[in-house]
Every structure is written in C-alpha cells, then in structure tokens.
C-alpha positions as CSV (number, residue, x, y, z in Angstrom):
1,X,-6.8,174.1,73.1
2,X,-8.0,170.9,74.6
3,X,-5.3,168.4,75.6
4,X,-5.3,164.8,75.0
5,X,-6.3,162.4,77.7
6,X,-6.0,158.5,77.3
7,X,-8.9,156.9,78.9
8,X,-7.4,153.8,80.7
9,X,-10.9,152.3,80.9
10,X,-10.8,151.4,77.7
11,X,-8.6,148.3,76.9
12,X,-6.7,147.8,73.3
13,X,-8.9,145.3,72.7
14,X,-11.8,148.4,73.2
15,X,-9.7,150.1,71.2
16,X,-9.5,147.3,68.1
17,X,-13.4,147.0,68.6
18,X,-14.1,150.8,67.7
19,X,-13.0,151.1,64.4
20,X,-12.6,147.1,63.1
21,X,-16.2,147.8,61.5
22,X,-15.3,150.6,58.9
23,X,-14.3,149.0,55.4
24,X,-12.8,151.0,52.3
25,X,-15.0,151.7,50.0
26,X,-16.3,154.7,47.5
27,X,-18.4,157.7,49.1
28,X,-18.3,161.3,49.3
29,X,-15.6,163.6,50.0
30,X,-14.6,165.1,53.4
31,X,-17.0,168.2,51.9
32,X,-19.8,166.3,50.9
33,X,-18.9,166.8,47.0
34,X,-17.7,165.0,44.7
35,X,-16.7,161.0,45.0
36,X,-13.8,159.6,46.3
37,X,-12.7,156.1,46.1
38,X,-10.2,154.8,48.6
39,X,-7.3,153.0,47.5
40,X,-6.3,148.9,48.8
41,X,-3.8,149.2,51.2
42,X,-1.3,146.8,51.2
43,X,-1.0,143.9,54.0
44,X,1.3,145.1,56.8
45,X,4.0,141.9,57.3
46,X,4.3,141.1,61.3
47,X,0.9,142.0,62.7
48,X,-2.3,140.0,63.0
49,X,-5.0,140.1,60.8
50,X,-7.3,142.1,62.9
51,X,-4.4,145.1,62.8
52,X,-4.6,144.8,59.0
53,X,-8.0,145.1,58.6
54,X,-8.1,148.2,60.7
55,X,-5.4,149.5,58.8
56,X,-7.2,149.0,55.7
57,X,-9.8,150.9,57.0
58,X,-11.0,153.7,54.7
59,X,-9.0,157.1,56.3
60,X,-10.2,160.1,54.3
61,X,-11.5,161.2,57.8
62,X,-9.3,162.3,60.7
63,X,-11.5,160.8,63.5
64,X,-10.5,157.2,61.6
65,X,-6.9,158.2,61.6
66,X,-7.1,158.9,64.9
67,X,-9.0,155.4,66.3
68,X,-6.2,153.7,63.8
69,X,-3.4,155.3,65.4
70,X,-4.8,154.2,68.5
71,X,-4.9,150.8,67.8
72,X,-1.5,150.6,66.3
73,X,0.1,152.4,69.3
74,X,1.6,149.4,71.1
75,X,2.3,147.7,68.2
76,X,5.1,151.3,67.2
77,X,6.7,151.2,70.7
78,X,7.9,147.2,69.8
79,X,9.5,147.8,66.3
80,X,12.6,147.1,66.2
81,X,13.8,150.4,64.8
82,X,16.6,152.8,66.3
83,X,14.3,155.4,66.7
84,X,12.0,153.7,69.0
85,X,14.0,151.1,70.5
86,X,16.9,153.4,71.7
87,X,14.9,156.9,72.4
88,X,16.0,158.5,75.2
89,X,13.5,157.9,77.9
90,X,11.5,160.4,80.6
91,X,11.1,162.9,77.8
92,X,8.1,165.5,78.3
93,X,5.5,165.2,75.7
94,X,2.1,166.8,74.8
95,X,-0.1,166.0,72.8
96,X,-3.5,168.8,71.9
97,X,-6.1,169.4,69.3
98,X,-6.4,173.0,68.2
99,X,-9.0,174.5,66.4
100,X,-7.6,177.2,64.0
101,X,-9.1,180.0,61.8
102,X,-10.2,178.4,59.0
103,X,-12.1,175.9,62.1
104,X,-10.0,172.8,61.2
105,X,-8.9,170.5,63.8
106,X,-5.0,170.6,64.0
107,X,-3.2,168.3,66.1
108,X,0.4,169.3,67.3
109,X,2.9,167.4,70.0
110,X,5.9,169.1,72.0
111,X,8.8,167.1,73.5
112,X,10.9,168.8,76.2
113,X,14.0,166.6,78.2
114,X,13.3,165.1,81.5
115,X,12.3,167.2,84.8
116,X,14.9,164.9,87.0
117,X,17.7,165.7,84.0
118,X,17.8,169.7,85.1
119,X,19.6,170.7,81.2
120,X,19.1,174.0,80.4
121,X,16.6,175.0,77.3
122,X,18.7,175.9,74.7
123,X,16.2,176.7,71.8
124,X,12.8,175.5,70.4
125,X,12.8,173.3,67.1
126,X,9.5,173.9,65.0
127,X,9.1,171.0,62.6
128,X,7.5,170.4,59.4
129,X,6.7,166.8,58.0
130,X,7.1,165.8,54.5
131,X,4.1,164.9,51.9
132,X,1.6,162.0,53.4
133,X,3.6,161.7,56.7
134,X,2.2,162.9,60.0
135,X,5.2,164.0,63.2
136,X,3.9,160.6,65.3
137,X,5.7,158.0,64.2
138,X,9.6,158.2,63.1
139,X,9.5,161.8,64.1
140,X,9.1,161.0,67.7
141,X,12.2,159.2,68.0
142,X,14.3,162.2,66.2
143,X,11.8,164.9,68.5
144,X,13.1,162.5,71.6
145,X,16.7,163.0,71.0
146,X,17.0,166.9,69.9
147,X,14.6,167.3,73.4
148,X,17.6,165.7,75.3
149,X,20.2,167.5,74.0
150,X,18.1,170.4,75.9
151,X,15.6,171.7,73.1
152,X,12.0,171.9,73.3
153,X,10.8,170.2,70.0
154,X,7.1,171.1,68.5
155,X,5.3,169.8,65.7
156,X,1.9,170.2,64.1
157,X,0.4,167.4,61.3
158,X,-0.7,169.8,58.2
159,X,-4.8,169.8,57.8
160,X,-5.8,166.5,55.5
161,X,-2.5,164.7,57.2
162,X,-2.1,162.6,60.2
163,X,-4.4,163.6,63.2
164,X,-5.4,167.1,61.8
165,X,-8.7,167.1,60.3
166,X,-9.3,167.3,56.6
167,X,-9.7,165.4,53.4
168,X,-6.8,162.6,53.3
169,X,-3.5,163.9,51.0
170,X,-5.2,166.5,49.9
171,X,-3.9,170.3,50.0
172,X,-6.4,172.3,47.8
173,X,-3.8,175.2,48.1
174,X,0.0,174.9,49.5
175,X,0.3,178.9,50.1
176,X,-2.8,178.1,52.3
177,X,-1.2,175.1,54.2
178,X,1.5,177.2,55.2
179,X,-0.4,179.9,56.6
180,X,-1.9,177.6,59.2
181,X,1.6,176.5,59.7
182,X,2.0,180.2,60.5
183,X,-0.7,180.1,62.6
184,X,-0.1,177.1,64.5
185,X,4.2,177.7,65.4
186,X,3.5,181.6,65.9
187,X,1.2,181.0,68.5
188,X,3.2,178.3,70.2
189,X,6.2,180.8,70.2
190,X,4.7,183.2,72.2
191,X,4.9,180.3,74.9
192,X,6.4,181.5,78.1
193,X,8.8,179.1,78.6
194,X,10.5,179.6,75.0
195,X,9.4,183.0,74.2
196,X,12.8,184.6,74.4
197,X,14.5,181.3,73.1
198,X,16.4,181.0,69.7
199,X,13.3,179.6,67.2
200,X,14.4,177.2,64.4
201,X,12.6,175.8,61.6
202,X,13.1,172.1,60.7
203,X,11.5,170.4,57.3
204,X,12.0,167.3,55.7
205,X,11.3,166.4,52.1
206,X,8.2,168.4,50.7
207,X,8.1,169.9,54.7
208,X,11.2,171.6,53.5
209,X,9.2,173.4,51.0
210,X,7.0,174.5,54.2
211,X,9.8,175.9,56.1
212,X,11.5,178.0,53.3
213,X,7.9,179.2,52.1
214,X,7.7,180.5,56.2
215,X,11.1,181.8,56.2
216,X,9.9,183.7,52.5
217,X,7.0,185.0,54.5
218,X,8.5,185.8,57.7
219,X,12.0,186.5,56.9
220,X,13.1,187.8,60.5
221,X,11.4,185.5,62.4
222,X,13.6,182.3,62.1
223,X,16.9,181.9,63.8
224,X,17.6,179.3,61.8
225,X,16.8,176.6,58.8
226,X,17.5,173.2,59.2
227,X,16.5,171.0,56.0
228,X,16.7,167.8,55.5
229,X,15.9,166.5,51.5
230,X,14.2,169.5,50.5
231,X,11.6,169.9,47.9
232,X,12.8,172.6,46.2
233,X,12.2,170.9,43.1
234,X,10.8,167.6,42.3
235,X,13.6,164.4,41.0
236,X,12.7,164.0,37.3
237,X,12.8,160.2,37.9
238,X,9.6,160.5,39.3
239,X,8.1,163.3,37.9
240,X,5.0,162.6,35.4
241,X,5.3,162.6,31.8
242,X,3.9,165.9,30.2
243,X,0.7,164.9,29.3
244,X,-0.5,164.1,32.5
245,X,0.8,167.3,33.7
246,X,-1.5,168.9,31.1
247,X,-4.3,166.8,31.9
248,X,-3.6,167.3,35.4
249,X,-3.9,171.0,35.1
250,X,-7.5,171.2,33.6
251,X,-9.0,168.4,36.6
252,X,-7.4,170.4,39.4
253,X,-10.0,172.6,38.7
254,X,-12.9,170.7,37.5
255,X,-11.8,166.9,40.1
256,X,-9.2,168.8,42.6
257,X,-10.0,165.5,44.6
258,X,-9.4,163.1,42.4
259,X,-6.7,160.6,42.9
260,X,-4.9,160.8,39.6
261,X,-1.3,159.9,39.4
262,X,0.2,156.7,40.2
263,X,0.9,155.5,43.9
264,X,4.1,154.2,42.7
265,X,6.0,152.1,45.2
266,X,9.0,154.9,46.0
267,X,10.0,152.8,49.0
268,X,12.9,151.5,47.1
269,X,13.6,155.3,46.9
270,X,13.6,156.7,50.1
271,X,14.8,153.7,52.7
272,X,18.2,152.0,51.7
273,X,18.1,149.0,54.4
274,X,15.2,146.8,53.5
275,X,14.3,146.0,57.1
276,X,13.9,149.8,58.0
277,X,11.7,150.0,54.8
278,X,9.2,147.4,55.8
279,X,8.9,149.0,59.4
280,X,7.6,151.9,57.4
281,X,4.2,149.7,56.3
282,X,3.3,150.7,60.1
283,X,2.9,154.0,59.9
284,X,-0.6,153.1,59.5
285,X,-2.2,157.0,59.0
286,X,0.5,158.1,56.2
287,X,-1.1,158.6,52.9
288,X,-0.1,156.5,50.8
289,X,-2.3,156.1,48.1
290,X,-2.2,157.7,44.3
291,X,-1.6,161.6,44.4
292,X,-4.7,163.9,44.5
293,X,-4.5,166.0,41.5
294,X,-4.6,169.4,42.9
295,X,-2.0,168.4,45.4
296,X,0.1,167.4,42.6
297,X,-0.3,170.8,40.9
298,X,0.0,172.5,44.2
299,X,3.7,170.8,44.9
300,X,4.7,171.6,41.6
301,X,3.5,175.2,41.6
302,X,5.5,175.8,44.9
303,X,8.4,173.7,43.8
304,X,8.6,176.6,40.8
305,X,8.1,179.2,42.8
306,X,10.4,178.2,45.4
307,X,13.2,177.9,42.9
308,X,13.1,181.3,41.7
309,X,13.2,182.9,45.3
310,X,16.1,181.0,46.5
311,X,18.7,184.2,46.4
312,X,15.7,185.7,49.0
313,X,17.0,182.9,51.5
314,X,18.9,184.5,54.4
315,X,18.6,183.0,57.9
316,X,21.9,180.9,58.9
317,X,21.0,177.6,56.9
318,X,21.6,173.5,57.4
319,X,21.0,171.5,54.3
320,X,21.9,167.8,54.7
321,X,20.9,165.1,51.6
322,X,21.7,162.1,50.1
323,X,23.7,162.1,47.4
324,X,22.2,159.1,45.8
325,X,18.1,160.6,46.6
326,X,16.1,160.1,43.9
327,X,13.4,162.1,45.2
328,X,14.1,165.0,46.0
329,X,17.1,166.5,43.9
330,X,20.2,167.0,45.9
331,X,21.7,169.0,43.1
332,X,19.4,171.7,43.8
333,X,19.9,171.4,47.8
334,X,23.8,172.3,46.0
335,X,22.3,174.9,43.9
336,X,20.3,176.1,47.2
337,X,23.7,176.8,49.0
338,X,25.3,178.4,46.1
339,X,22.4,180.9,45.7
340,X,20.9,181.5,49.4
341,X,22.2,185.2,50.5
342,X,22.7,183.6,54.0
343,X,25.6,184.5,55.6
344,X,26.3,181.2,57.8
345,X,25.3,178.3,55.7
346,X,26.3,174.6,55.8
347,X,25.7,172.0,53.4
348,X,26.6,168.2,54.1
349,X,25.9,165.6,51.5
350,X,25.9,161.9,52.8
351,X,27.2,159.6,50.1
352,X,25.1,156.8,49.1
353,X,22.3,158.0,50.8
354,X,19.2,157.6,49.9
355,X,16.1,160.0,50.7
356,X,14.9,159.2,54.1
357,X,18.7,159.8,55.4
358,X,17.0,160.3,59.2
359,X,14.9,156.6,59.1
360,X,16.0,154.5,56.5
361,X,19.5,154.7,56.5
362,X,22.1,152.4,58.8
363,X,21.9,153.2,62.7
364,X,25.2,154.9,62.3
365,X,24.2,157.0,59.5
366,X,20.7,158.1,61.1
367,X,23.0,159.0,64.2
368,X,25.3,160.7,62.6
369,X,22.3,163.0,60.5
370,X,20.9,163.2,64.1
371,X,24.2,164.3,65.6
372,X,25.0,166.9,62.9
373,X,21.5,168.6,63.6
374,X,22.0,168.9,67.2
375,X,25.7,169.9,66.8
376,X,24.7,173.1,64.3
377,X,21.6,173.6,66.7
378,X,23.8,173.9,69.6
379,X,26.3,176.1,67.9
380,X,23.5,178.6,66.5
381,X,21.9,178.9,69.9
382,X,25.3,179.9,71.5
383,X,25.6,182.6,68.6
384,X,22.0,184.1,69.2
385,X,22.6,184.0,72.8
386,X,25.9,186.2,72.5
C-alpha cells in the first residue's frame, strides 16, 4: 500500500506542463490489442484554455487521469457548489494506491472527522460510485459530511475508472468488478480502528448494482444498505433499441472495447438546476464518452440478474430516489422494497427529483438526502451497538 505524497516542489504550473503535450487521438488499447479511438471532449465553460486542452487529453490510461486530476485540483476546491464550498473543514483524509490480485492499481480515499473535534466513531461507510464517475470529486463533499457526523467514510475508484488503473469505461466482466470491490473493502475492514464497528455499504446509480451484488455475495457481512438511484434495472428512456442490443451481443465478444452506443447528453437527466449541471463538465476524469460495448452488455446482464434476486435482499435497507429519474427506474427501487426479505427497510422518494438527488438537486434538497443518510446511519449503528 503506498500512500500518496504531494510533492510541493512542483508548482501548478509544473503540474499543467506534464501532461499539456498528450492529444486525443486513435491508438491501441490499455492491452495492446485492438484500436481504440478517443472521443472530443466537450469545452469546459469557466476555465482557461490551457485547462481544456488538458482535459481533452486522451484518458484511456490511469497515469493521464491522474496528471489531469492534478491539474484540475484547485480549480474543484473554487466551484461554487454546496458540496465544496460548505464541507465541513479539518476532516482526515487519505489518499493510497493499492495493488490488488489481479496486479491492477486501485486507488481508494478514507475521510475520518477532525482530531481537535473528539466525536466518537460511530460506524464505517464503504462506498461505491456509479458508471464513469470516480469518489474524488462530488463524493468528497458528501464523504466530508457523513465523516463529521462521526463516521469513517472509505472509497475505492473501480479498475478502468477514476485513478485506478485500467482501460477507460471499460468493465470486461461486472461479477469480476465486484470481486475487487470485495477485495479492496474486506481488507480495509479488518482496519483496527473500525474493525469491531458497524460496516455499511453505500452505492449510487449503477454503484448500487455493486453494493447489492456484495451484499448477494456476502450476505452477513453488511450491517446495512444505503442506496441512492439504484441500477437495478436500466430506465427504458434510455435504453437502446433492440437491434443494437443484438448487434451489441455478437461485438462484446469479437470488439468488447469498442465504443458503440451513443454518448448521449443525459445531463438533462440526472442534474435538475442547470448551474449544478455545468459544474459537472469539471469532473475532468469521469468517462464520458460513448458506452463500451461489453460494458453495456455487462450492466445489462447484472441489471437482469439483479432483478431476479431481489427477495434474497435481507440487511436493514435505505433506498432514496427521485421520483421524476429517468435513469435509473424508481419504480423498481418501489418494487425493491416490496420484495427485499429485510426486516428493517426504508424507502423515501423525493418528488420531482431527478437522478443525481445528492449533486444536482437544490442545496436544500442535497441536505436533506444528506441528512436522511446520516439520520438512518446513526440510528442503525445504535441498533448494532445494543
């Protein structure tokens, strides 16, 4: 496990200088078979034009990401965006690279409250992103607040997202993906410090999928679910016509890598205030360009699978969604409660709201999603403590 230092030697303008001369353009795959080419990213409104060009560098390769993120860092901490501008400040964080067994880089973060603050540790909070994100950029502001409400919050970026390594959006197998998960949060949880803690799960969107596919798998080892828009099941607003599906099917095997479907726009989707959705243009190493056809097939596959499990679903469960996503379904986070064998299970629908309920909503609302999540964490860690 190596942790990460920040070299203050070198400046941001160091920083800029290291990866302004990379360009996108075709080449082979993170594997060295097959050939990708890298989509245009769009122009990113409110930064120079030396930030844009890095961001358009091409990032199929994590050590990219990684110089991008850099380079972007300062420019996050000034958006004017709840979540950065009114974290709570002094909050522990770590940053590492681990090498797993498969021998991909995976980065993961913690965030524990403030030494001077002397709260208690309630519980650990294990998170799992949703599809193309990565847990360092909205995510910190929601880790910040959970951590000082006296949680320590972890979270890993899936290989091929964010700072781990692997090929860009791809995930050549989703039964694989969460393994590592596995790998990653059951190491972490035989931390000292939260070792004998209450352990939650957290996912949002297709991260969701991730935490009920670990809860499937390791049925007594969660204390508790929290998600937020699941993917159990894809909206059919945006799901591709049948055709593709069928043409998809035969070039996951012969192209997995190939970017296939349409990188609609689904901003107009997923962040209801239209100044929160332009903030999201920064979050410079999301994938956002056309799906990867054996990812497709992958989140459709597990989608399926998912939904005929749901009855097998028994930790005490939080499902919160937006009654107006058109995304993720929240008739089937309604179905989800219905069927789950849980014992203790809650289910809050916020009306009008869209899919990215914890970012993209009104500061109230994000509050108030925020607030509900701590609330039901607090009350669950009093129940496993007793």
């Amino acid at each position: 496990m190596a942790a990460l230092q920040m070299k203050p030697e070198l400046s941001w303008r160091g920083r800029l200088d290291s990866v302004s001369h990379g360009r996108r353009r075709s080449g082979r795959n993170a594997n060295g078979s097959g050939f990708v080419v890298a989509g245009q990213a769009r122009r990113i409104e409110g930064v120079s034009e030396e930030l844009n060009a890095i961001a358009r560098q091409n990032l199929d390769f994590a050590v990219v990401r990684r110089r991008v993120r850099w380079a972007f860092a300062g420019t996050q901490q000034e958006l004017d965006h709840l979540l950065f501008k009114r974290a709570p400040s002094g909050i522990q964080m770590e940053e590492w690279y681990e090498v797993n067994s498969r021998g991909l880089e995976v980065f993961c973060k913690s965030w524990f409250p403030p030494p001077s603050s002397k709260v208690r540790i309630k519980g650990a909070v294990f998170f799992c992103h949703g599809y193309g994100d990565t847990c360092t950029f909205f995510f910190e502001g929601i880790a910040k607040r959970i951590a000082a409400e006296g949680y320590g919050v972890f979270a890993m970026d899936y290989p091929g997202f964010g700072l781990s390594q692997g090929l860009h959006g791809y995930i050549p197998s989703f039964d694989e993906l969460v393994e590592d998960v596995i790998e990653q949060y059951t190491k972490i949880k035989g931390k000292p410090l939260i070792r004998k803690l209450p352990h939650f799960i957290f996912g949002q969107s297709m991260g969701g999928a991730v935490a009920l596919k670990l809860h499937l798998e390791q049925p007594s080892m969660w204390d508790g679910i929290v998600l937020v828009a699941p993917m159990c099941k894809i909206a059919e607003d945006i799901m591709p016509p049948d055709f593709m599906v069928k043409i998809a099917k035969f070039l996951s095997v012969a192209l997995p890598k190939v970017k296939l479907f349409p990188n609609e726009d689904l901003s107009h989707f997923t962040f209801q205030e239209l100044a929160k959705r332009r903030l999201a243009q920064v979050n410079v190493v999301s994938y956002k360009d056309k799906v990867r056809v054996r990812t497709a097939m992958e989140l459709l596959k597990t989608t399926k699978e998912i939904e005929r499990q749901l009855d097998k679903v028994s930790a005490p469960l939080l499902i919160l969604h937006g009654s107006e996503d058109k995304v993720t379904d929240p008739q089937v986070s309604q179905f989800l409660y219905h069927k789950a064998s849980s014992q203790d299970k809650t289910i809050k629908l916020y009306r009008g709201g869209y899919h990215c309920i914890l970012e993209g909503e009104s500061d109230e609302r994000i509050l108030e999603v925020i607030n509900d999540i701590i609330s039901w964490l607090d009350v669950q860690s009093v129940i496993n403590k007793n």
